[in-house]
N, C-alpha and C positions, 0 to 999 in steps of 0.2 A: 409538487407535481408527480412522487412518486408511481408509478404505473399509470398515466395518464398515456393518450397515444395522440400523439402531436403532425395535423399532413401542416404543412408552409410550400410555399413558394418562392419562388428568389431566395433561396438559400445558400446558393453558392456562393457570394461575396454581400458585402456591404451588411445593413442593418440585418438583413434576415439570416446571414452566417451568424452574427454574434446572437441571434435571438436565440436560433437552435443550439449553438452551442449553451447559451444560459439556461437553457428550459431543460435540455440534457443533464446539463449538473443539477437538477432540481429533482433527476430521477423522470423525469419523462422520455417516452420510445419517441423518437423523432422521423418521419418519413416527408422526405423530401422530393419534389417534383423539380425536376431540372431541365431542358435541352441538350446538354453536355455532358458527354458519358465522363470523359475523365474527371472532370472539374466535380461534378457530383460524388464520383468515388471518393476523390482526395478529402470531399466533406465530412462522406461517412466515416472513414477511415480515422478523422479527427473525431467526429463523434461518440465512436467508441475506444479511443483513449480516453474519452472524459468520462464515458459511462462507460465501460467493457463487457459489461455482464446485461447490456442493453439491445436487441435485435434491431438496432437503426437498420433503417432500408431507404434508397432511392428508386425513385422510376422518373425513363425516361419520357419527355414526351415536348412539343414545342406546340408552346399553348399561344402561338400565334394562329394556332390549326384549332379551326370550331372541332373536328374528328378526333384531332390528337387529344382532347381535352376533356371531351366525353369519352373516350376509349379509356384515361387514364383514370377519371373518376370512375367510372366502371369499375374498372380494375380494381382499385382500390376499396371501394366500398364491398367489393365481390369476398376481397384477401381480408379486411381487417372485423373484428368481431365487434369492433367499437370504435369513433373517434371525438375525445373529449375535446380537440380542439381542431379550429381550420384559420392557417394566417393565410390570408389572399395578399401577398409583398409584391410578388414579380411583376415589372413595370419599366419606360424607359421614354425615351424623348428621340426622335430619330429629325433630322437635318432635312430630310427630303419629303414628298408624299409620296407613298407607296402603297397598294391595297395588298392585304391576305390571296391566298388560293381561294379563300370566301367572299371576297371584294370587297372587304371591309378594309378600313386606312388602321393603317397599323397602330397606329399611338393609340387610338381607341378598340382595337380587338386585341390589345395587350390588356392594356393598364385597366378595360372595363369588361370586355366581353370573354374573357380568362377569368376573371372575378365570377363574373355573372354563372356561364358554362361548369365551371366545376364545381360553385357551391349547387347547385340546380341538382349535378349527379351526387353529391353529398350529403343532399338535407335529408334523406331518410334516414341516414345510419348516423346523424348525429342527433334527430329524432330519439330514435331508439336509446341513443347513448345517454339520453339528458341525466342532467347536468352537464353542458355542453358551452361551447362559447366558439363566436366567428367573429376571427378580427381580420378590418380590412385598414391597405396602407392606403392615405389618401392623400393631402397635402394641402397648404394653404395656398399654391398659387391657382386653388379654384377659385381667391378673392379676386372680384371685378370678373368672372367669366358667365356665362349663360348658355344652355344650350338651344343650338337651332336646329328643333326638329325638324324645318326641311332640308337639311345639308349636316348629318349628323358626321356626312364621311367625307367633310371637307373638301368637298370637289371642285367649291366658288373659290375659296381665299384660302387656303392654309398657309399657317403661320405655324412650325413648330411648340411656341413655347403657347400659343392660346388653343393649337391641339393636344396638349399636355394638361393645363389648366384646366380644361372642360372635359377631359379625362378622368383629372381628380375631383372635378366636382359632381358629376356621374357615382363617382366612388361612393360619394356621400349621402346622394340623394337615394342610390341603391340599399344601402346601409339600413336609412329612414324607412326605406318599402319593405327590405328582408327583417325587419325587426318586427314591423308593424304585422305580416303574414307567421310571422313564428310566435307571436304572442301564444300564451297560456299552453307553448309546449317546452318551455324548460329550455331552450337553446336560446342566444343572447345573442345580437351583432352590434358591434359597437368599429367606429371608422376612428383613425390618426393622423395626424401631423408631425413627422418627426422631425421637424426641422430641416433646416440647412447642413447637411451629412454628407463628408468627402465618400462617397461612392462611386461606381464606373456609369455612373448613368449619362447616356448619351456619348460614348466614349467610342463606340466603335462602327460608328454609321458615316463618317466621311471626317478628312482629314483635318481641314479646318474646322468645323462645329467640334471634333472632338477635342482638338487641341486647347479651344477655349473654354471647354468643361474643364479639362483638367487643370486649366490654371485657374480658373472659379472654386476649383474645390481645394485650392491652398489656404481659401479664406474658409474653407464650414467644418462645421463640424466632426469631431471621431465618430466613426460608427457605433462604438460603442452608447456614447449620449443620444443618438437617434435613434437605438435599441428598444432604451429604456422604457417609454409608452408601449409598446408593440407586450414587451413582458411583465408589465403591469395589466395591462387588459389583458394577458393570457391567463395570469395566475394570481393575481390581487384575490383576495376574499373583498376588497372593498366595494368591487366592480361586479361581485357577484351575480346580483339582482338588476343590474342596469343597462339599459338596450336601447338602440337604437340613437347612442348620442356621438359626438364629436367630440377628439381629446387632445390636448396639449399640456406638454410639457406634465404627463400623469394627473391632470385634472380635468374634466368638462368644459369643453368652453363654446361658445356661440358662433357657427359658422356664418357664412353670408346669407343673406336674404335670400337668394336665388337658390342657395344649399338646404334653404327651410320650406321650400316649397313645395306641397304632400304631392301637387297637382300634377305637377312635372314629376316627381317621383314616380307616380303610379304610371303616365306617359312612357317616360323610359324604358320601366319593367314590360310596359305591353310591348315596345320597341323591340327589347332586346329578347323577349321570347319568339318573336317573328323572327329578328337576324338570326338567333339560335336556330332557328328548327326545334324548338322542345314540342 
């Protein structure tokens, strides 16, 4: 990855800290989008320990804000000359329902329309960059989930862990559209599973749901082992050429029926560019 320039998301703890750190020692510039000034520093600050002669940079922004999101991708695309990669990580599972400043339910303008919103303001300048690659963090508890495009924002029934679900399976079916619309320009997207990975997900939305995350994640996974896809699809020569698939455990593998469905794919994207405002 030597002179590569790396934007990620959720950076600041869990799988996406150990990604940038490993994509950093690989010689790639790392720039991070975070919500939290200091926690972000503390990152950079690590990151160029590992690489010192490296211009890591953060930007603030909270990409639960459709505005924050495009202002940031802005930015970003405005300041960098190129970007050879985009990890869309940042994501989370919240106890209650609660909508954005945009009225959207949070689990879904996190985990999908964050995704959505800033590859939208990125895909020129990774256009231009190709050889390119956008990896997105997805998961398999979109197994057994569907979406209902008339209630995509949960306003009948939400259930935390099936507004999570349908979160990541969004993820994927995005994935399947942004590949299919990038064809024949050299940029790739490709969606993951990292497993079962002790991280703060869900940790600090209410007292009880979090407490039982935290004791859930004595049984999963090191962030490290949930890393590991995320930095195979960043930097694999194997994955080069390959787009628009689903991965586990660094190999391919077949998501659910509902995750393969073009129909619903194309659905969502026209969805999510109405909720966007693009």
């Amino acid at each position: 990855m030597p002179g590569k320039i790396v934007v990620i998301t959720g950076a600041t703890s869990g799988i996406g800290r150990i990604a940038a750190e490993r994509l950093a020692a690989q010689g790639a510039r790392i720039i991070i989008v975070a919500r939290d000034q200091s926690r972000a520093e503390r990152i950079v600050a690590r990151l160029r320990e590992i690489a010192p002669n490296i211009a890591h940079r953060a930007h603030i922004a909270n990409l639960l804000s459709r505005a924050e999101t495009k202002l940031v991708g802005d930015r970003i695309a405005a300041e960098e000359p190129r970007i050879d990669l985009l990890i869309n990580n940042a994501g989370s599972v919240f106890a209650t329902r609660a909508v954005t400043v945009d009225g959207l339910e949070r689990i879904f303008a996190l985990n999908h329309m964050a995704y959505f919103v800033l590859t939208h303001r990125l895909r020129q300048r990774l256009i231009t960059s190709a050889p390119a690659r956008i990896v997105n963090t997805a998961s398999a508890a979109h197994q057994g989930q569907y979406l209902d495009f008339n209630d995509l924002q949960m306003e009948k029934h939400f259930r935390p862990w099936t507004a999570y679900g349908r979160s990541k399976l969004a993820n994927i079916l995005f994935t399947r559209e942004l590949a299919r619309g990038l064809a024949e320009t050299g940029v790739t997207a490709n969606c993951l599973h990292p497993g079962f990975v002790s991280t703060g997900l869900g940790q600090r939305d209410s007292v009880i749901f979090g407490t039982m995350m935290r004791l859930s994640m004595l049984f999963a996974a090191k962030p490290e082992q949930g890393a590991r896809t995320i930095i195979h699809l960043a930097a694999s020569p194997d994955v080069a050429s390959t787009t628009g698939s689903y991965f586990v455990d660094c190999h391919e593998a077949i998501p659910s029926r509902n995750a393969r469905d073009d129909g619903a794919a194309r659905r969502l994207w026209d969805e999510s560019v109405q909720l966007a405002r693009l």
